[in-house]
N, CA, C and O atoms as CSV, one atom per row, in Angstrom:
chain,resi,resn,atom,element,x,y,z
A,1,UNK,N,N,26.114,155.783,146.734
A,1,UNK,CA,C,27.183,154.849,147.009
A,1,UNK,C,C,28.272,155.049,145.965
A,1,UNK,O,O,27.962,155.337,144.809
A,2,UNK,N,N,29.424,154.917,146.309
A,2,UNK,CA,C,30.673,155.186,145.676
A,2,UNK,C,C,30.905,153.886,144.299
A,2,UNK,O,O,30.349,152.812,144.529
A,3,UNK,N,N,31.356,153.954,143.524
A,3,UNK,CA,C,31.995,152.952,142.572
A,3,UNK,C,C,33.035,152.027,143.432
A,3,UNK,O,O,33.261,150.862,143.106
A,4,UNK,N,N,33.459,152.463,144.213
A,4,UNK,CA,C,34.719,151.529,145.363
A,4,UNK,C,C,33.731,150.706,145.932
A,4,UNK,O,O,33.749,149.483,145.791
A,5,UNK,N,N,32.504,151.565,146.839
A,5,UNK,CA,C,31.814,150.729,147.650
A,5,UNK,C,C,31.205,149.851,146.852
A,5,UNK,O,O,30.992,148.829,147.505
A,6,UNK,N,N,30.647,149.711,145.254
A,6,UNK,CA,C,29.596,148.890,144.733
A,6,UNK,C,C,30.687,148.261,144.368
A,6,UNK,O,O,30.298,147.095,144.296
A,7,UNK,N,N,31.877,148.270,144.072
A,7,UNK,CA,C,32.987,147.302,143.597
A,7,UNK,C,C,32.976,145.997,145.077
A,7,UNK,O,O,32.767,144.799,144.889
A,8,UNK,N,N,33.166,146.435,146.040
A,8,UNK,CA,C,32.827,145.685,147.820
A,8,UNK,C,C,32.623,145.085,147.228
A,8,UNK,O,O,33.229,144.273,146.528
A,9,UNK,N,N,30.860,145.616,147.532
A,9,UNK,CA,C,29.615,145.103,147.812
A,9,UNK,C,C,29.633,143.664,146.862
A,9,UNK,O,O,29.639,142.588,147.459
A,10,UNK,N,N,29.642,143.692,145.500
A,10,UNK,CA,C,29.896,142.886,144.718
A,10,UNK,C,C,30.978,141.807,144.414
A,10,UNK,O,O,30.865,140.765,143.769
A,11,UNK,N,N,31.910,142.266,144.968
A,11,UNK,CA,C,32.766,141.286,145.083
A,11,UNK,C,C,32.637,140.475,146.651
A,11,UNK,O,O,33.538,139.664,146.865
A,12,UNK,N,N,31.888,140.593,147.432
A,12,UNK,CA,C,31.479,140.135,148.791
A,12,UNK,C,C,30.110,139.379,148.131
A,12,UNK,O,O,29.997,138.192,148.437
A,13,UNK,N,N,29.116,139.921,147.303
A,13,UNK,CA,C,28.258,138.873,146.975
A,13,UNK,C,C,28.589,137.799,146.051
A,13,UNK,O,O,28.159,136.649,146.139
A,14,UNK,N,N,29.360,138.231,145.184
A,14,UNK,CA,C,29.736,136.558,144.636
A,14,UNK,C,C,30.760,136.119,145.223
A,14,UNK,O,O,31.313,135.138,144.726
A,15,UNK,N,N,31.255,136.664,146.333
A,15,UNK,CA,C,32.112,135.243,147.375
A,15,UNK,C,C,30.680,134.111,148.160
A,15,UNK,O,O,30.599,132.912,148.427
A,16,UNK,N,N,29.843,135.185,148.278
A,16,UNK,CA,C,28.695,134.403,149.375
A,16,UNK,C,C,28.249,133.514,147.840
A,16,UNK,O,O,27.591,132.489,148.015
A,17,UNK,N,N,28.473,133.760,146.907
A,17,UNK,CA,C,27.202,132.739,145.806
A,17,UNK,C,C,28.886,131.604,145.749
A,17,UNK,O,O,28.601,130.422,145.946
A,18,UNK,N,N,29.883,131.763,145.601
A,18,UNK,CA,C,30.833,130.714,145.209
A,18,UNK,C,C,30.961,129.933,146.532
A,18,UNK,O,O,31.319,128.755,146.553
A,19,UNK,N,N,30.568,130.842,147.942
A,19,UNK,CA,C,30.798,129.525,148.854
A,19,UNK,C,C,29.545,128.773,148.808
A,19,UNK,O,O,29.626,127.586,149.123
A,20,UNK,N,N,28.280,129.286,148.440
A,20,UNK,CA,C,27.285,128.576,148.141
A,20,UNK,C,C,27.295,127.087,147.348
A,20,UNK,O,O,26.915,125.947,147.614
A,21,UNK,N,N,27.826,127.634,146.438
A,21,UNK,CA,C,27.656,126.800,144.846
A,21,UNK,C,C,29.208,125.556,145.795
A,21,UNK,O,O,29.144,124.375,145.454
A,22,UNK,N,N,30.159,125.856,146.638
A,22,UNK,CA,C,30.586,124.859,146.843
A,22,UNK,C,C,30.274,124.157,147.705
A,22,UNK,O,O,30.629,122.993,147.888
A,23,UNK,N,N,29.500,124.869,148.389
A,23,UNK,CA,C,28.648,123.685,149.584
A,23,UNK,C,C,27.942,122.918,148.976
A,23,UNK,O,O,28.008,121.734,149.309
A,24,UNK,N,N,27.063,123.292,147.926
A,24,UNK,CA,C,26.131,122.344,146.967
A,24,UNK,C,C,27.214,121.018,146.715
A,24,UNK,O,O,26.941,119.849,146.988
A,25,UNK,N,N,28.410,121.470,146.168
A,25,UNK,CA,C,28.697,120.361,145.265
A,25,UNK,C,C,29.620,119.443,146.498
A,25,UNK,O,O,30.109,118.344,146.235
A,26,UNK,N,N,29.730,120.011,147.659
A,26,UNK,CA,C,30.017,118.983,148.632
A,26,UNK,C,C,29.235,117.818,149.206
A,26,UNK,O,O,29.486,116.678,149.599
A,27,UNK,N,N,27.970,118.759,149.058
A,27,UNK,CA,C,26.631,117.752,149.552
A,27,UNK,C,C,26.425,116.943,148.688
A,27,UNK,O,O,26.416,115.746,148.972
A,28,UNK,N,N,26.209,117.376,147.435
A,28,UNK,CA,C,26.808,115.910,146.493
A,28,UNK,C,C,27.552,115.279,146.257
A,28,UNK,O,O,27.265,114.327,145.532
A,29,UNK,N,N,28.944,115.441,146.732
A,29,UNK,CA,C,29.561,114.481,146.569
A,29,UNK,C,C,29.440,113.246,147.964
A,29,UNK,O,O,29.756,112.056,147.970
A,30,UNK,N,N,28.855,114.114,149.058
A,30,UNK,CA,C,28.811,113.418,150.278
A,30,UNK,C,C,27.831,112.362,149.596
A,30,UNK,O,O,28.178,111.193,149.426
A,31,UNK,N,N,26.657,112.821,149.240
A,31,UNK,CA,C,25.145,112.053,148.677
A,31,UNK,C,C,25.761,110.913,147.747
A,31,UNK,O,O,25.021,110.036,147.301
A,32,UNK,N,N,26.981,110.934,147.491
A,32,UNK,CA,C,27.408,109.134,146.863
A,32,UNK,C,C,27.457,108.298,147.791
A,32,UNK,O,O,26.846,107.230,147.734
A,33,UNK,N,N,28.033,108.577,148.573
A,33,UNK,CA,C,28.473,107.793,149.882
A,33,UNK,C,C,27.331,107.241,150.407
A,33,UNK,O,O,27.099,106.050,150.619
A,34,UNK,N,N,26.341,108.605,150.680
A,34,UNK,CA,C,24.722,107.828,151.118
A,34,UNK,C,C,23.754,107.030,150.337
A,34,UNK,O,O,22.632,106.907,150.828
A,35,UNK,N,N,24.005,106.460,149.189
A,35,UNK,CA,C,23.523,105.711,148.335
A,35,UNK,C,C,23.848,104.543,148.499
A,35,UNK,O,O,25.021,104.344,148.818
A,36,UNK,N,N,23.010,103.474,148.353
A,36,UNK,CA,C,23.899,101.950,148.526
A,36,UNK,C,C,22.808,101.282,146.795
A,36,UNK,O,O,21.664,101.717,146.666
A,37,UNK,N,N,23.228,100.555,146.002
A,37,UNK,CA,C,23.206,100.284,145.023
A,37,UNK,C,C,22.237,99.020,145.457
A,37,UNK,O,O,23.010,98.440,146.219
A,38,UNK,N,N,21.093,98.268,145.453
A,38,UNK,CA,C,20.520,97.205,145.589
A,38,UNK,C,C,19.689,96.233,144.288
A,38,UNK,O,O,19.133,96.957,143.462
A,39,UNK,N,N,19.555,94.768,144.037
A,39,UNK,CA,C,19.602,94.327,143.194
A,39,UNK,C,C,18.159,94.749,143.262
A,39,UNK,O,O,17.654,95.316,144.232
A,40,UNK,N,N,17.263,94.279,141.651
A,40,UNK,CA,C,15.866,94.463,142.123
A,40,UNK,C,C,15.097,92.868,142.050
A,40,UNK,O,O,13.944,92.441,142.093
A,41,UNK,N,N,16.294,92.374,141.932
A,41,UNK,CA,C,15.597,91.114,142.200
A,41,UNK,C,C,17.283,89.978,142.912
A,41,UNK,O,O,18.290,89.454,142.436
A,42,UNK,N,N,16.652,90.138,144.184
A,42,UNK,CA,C,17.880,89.735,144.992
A,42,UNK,C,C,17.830,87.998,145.009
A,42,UNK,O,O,18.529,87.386,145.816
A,43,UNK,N,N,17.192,87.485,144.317
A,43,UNK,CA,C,17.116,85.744,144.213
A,43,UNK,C,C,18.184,85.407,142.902
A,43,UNK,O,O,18.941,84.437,142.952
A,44,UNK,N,N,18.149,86.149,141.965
A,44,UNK,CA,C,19.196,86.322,140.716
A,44,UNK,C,C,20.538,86.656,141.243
A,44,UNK,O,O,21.460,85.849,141.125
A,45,UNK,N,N,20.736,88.094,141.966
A,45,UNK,CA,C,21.725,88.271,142.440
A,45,UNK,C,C,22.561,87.395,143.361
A,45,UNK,O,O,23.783,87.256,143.395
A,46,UNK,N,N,21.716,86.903,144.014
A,46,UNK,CA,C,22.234,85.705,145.048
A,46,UNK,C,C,22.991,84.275,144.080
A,46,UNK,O,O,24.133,83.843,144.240
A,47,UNK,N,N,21.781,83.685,142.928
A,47,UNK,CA,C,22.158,82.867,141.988
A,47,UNK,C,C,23.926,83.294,141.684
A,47,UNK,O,O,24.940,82.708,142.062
A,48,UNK,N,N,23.808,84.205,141.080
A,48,UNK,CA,C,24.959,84.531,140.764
A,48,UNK,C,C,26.370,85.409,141.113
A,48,UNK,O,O,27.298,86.006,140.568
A,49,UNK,N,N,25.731,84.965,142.663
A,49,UNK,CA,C,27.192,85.812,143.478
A,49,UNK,C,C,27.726,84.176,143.814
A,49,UNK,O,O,28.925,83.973,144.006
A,50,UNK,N,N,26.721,83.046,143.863
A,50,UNK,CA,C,27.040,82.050,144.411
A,50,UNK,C,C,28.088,81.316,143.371
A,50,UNK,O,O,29.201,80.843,143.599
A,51,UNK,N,N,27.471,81.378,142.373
A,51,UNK,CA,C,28.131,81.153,141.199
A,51,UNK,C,C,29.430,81.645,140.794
A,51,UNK,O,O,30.070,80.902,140.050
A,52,UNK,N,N,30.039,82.942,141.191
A,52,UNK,CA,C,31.208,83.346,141.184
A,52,UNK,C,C,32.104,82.859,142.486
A,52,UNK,O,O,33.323,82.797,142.329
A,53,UNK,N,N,31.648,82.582,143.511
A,53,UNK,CA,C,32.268,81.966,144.727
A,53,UNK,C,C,32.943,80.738,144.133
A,53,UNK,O,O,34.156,80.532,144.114
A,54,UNK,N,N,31.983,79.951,143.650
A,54,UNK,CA,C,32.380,78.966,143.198
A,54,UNK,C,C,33.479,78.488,141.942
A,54,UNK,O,O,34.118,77.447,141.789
A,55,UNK,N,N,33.368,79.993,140.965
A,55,UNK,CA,C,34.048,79.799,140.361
A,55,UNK,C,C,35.763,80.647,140.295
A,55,UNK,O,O,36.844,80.341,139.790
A,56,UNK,N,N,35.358,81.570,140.930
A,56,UNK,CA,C,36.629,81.879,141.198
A,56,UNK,C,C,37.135,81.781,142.671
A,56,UNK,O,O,36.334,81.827,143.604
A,57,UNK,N,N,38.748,81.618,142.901
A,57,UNK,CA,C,39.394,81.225,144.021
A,57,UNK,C,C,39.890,82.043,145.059
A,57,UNK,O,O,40.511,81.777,146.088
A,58,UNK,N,N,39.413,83.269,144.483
A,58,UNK,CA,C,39.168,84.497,145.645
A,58,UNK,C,C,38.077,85.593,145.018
A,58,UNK,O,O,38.034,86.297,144.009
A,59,UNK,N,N,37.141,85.326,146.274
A,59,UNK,CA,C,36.095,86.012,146.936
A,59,UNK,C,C,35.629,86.652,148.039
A,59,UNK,O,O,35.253,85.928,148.961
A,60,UNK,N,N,35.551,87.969,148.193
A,60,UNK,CA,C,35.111,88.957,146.707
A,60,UNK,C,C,36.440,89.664,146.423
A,60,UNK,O,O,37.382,89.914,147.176
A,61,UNK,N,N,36.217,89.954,144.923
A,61,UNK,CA,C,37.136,90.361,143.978
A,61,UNK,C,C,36.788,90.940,142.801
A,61,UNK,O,O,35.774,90.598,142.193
A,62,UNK,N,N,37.594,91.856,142.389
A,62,UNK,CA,C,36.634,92.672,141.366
A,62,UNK,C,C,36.522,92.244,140.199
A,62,UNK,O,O,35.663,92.533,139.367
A,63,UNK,N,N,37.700,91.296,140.087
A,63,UNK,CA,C,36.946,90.090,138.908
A,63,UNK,C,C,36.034,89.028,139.238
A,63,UNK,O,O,35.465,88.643,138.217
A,64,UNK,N,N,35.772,88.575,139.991
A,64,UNK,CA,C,34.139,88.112,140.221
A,64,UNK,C,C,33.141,88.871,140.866
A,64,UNK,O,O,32.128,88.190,141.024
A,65,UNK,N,N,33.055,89.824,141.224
A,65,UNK,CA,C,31.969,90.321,141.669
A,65,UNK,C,C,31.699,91.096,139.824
A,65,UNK,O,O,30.613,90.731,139.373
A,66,UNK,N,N,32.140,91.605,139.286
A,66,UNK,CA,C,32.442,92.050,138.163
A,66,UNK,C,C,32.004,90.982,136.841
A,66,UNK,O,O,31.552,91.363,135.761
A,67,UNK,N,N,32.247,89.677,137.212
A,67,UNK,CA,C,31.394,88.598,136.355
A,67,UNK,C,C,30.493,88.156,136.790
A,67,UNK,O,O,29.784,87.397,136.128
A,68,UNK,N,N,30.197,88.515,138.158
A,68,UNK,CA,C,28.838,87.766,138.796
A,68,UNK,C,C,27.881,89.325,138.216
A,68,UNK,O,O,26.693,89.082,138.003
A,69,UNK,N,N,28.284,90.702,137.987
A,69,UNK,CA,C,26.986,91.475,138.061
A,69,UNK,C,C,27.061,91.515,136.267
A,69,UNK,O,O,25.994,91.846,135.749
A,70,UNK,N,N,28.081,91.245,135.415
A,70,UNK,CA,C,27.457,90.878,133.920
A,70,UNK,C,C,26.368,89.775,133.797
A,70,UNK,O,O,25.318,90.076,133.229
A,71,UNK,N,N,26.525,88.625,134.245
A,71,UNK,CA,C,25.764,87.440,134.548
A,71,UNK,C,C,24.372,88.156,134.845
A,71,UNK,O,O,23.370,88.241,134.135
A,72,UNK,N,N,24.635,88.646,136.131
A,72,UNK,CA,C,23.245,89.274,136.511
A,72,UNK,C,C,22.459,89.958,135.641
A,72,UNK,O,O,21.259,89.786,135.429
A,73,UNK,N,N,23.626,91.193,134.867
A,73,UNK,CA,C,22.445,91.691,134.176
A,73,UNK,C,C,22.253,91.104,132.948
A,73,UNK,O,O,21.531,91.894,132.339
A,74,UNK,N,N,22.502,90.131,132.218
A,74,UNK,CA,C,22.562,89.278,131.344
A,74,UNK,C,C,21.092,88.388,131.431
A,74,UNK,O,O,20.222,88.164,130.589
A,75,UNK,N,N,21.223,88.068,132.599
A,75,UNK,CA,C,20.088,87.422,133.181
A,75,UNK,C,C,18.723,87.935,133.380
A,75,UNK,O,O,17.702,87.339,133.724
A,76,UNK,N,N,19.005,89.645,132.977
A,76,UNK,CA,C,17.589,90.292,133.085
A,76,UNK,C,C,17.881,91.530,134.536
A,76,UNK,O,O,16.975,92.339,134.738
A,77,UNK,N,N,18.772,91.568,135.178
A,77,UNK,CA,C,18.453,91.894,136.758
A,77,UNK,C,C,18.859,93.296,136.329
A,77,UNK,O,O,19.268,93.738,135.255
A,78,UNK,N,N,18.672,93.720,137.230
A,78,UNK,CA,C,19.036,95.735,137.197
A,78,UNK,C,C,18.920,95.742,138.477
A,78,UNK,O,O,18.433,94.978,139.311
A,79,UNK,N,N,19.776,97.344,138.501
A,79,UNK,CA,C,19.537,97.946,140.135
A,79,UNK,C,C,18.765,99.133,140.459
A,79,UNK,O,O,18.384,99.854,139.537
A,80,UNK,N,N,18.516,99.392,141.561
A,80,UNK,CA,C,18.099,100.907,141.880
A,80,UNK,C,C,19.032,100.961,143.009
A,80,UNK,O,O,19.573,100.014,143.581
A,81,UNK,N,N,19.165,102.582,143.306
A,81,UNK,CA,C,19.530,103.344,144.770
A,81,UNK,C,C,18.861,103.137,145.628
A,81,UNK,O,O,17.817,102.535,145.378
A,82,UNK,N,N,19.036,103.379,146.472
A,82,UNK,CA,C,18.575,103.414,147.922
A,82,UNK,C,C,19.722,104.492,148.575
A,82,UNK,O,O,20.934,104.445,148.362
A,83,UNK,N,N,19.145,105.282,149.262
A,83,UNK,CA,C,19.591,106.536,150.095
A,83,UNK,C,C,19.963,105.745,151.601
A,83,UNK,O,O,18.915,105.138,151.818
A,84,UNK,N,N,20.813,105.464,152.643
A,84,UNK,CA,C,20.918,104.914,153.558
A,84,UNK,C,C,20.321,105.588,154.785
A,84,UNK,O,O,20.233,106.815,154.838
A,85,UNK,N,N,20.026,105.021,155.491
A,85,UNK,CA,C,19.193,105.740,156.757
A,85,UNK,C,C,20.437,106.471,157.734
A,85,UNK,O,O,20.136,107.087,158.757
């Protein structure tokens, strides 16, 4: 094989590895979207979404949803993922 042809050849395989490597990082960025964030204890979370309703005069808002999930985790609560069906 010629130095031209292995020059190709090689520049045709790392096009196939860079469209690779960007499909990967599409599928991850898609894989945020399929995540939904859930409390692990949804009786706290509830406590204190109610609690921001009440205290602020528009709901939801990212300043109370934003003081209702300090509260929360203040209170002990954390989240996990969940992948959506």
């Amino acid at each position: 094989m010629s130095a031209h042809t292995q020059r190709k050849v090689a520049k045709k395989v790392e096009q196939e590895k860079d469209r690779d490597m960007e499909k990967k990082t599409i599928e991850e960025r898609l894989q945020i979207f399929l995540e939904k964030n859930v409390p692990t204890s949804p009786s706290k979370w509830s406590y204190w979404k109610g609690q921001a309703k009440k205290k602020f005069d528009v709901y939801p808002s990212a300043y109370a949803n934003g003081w209702a999930a300090k509260m929360y985790k203040d209170a002990g609560g954390k989240w996990k993922t969940e992948k959506k069906k």
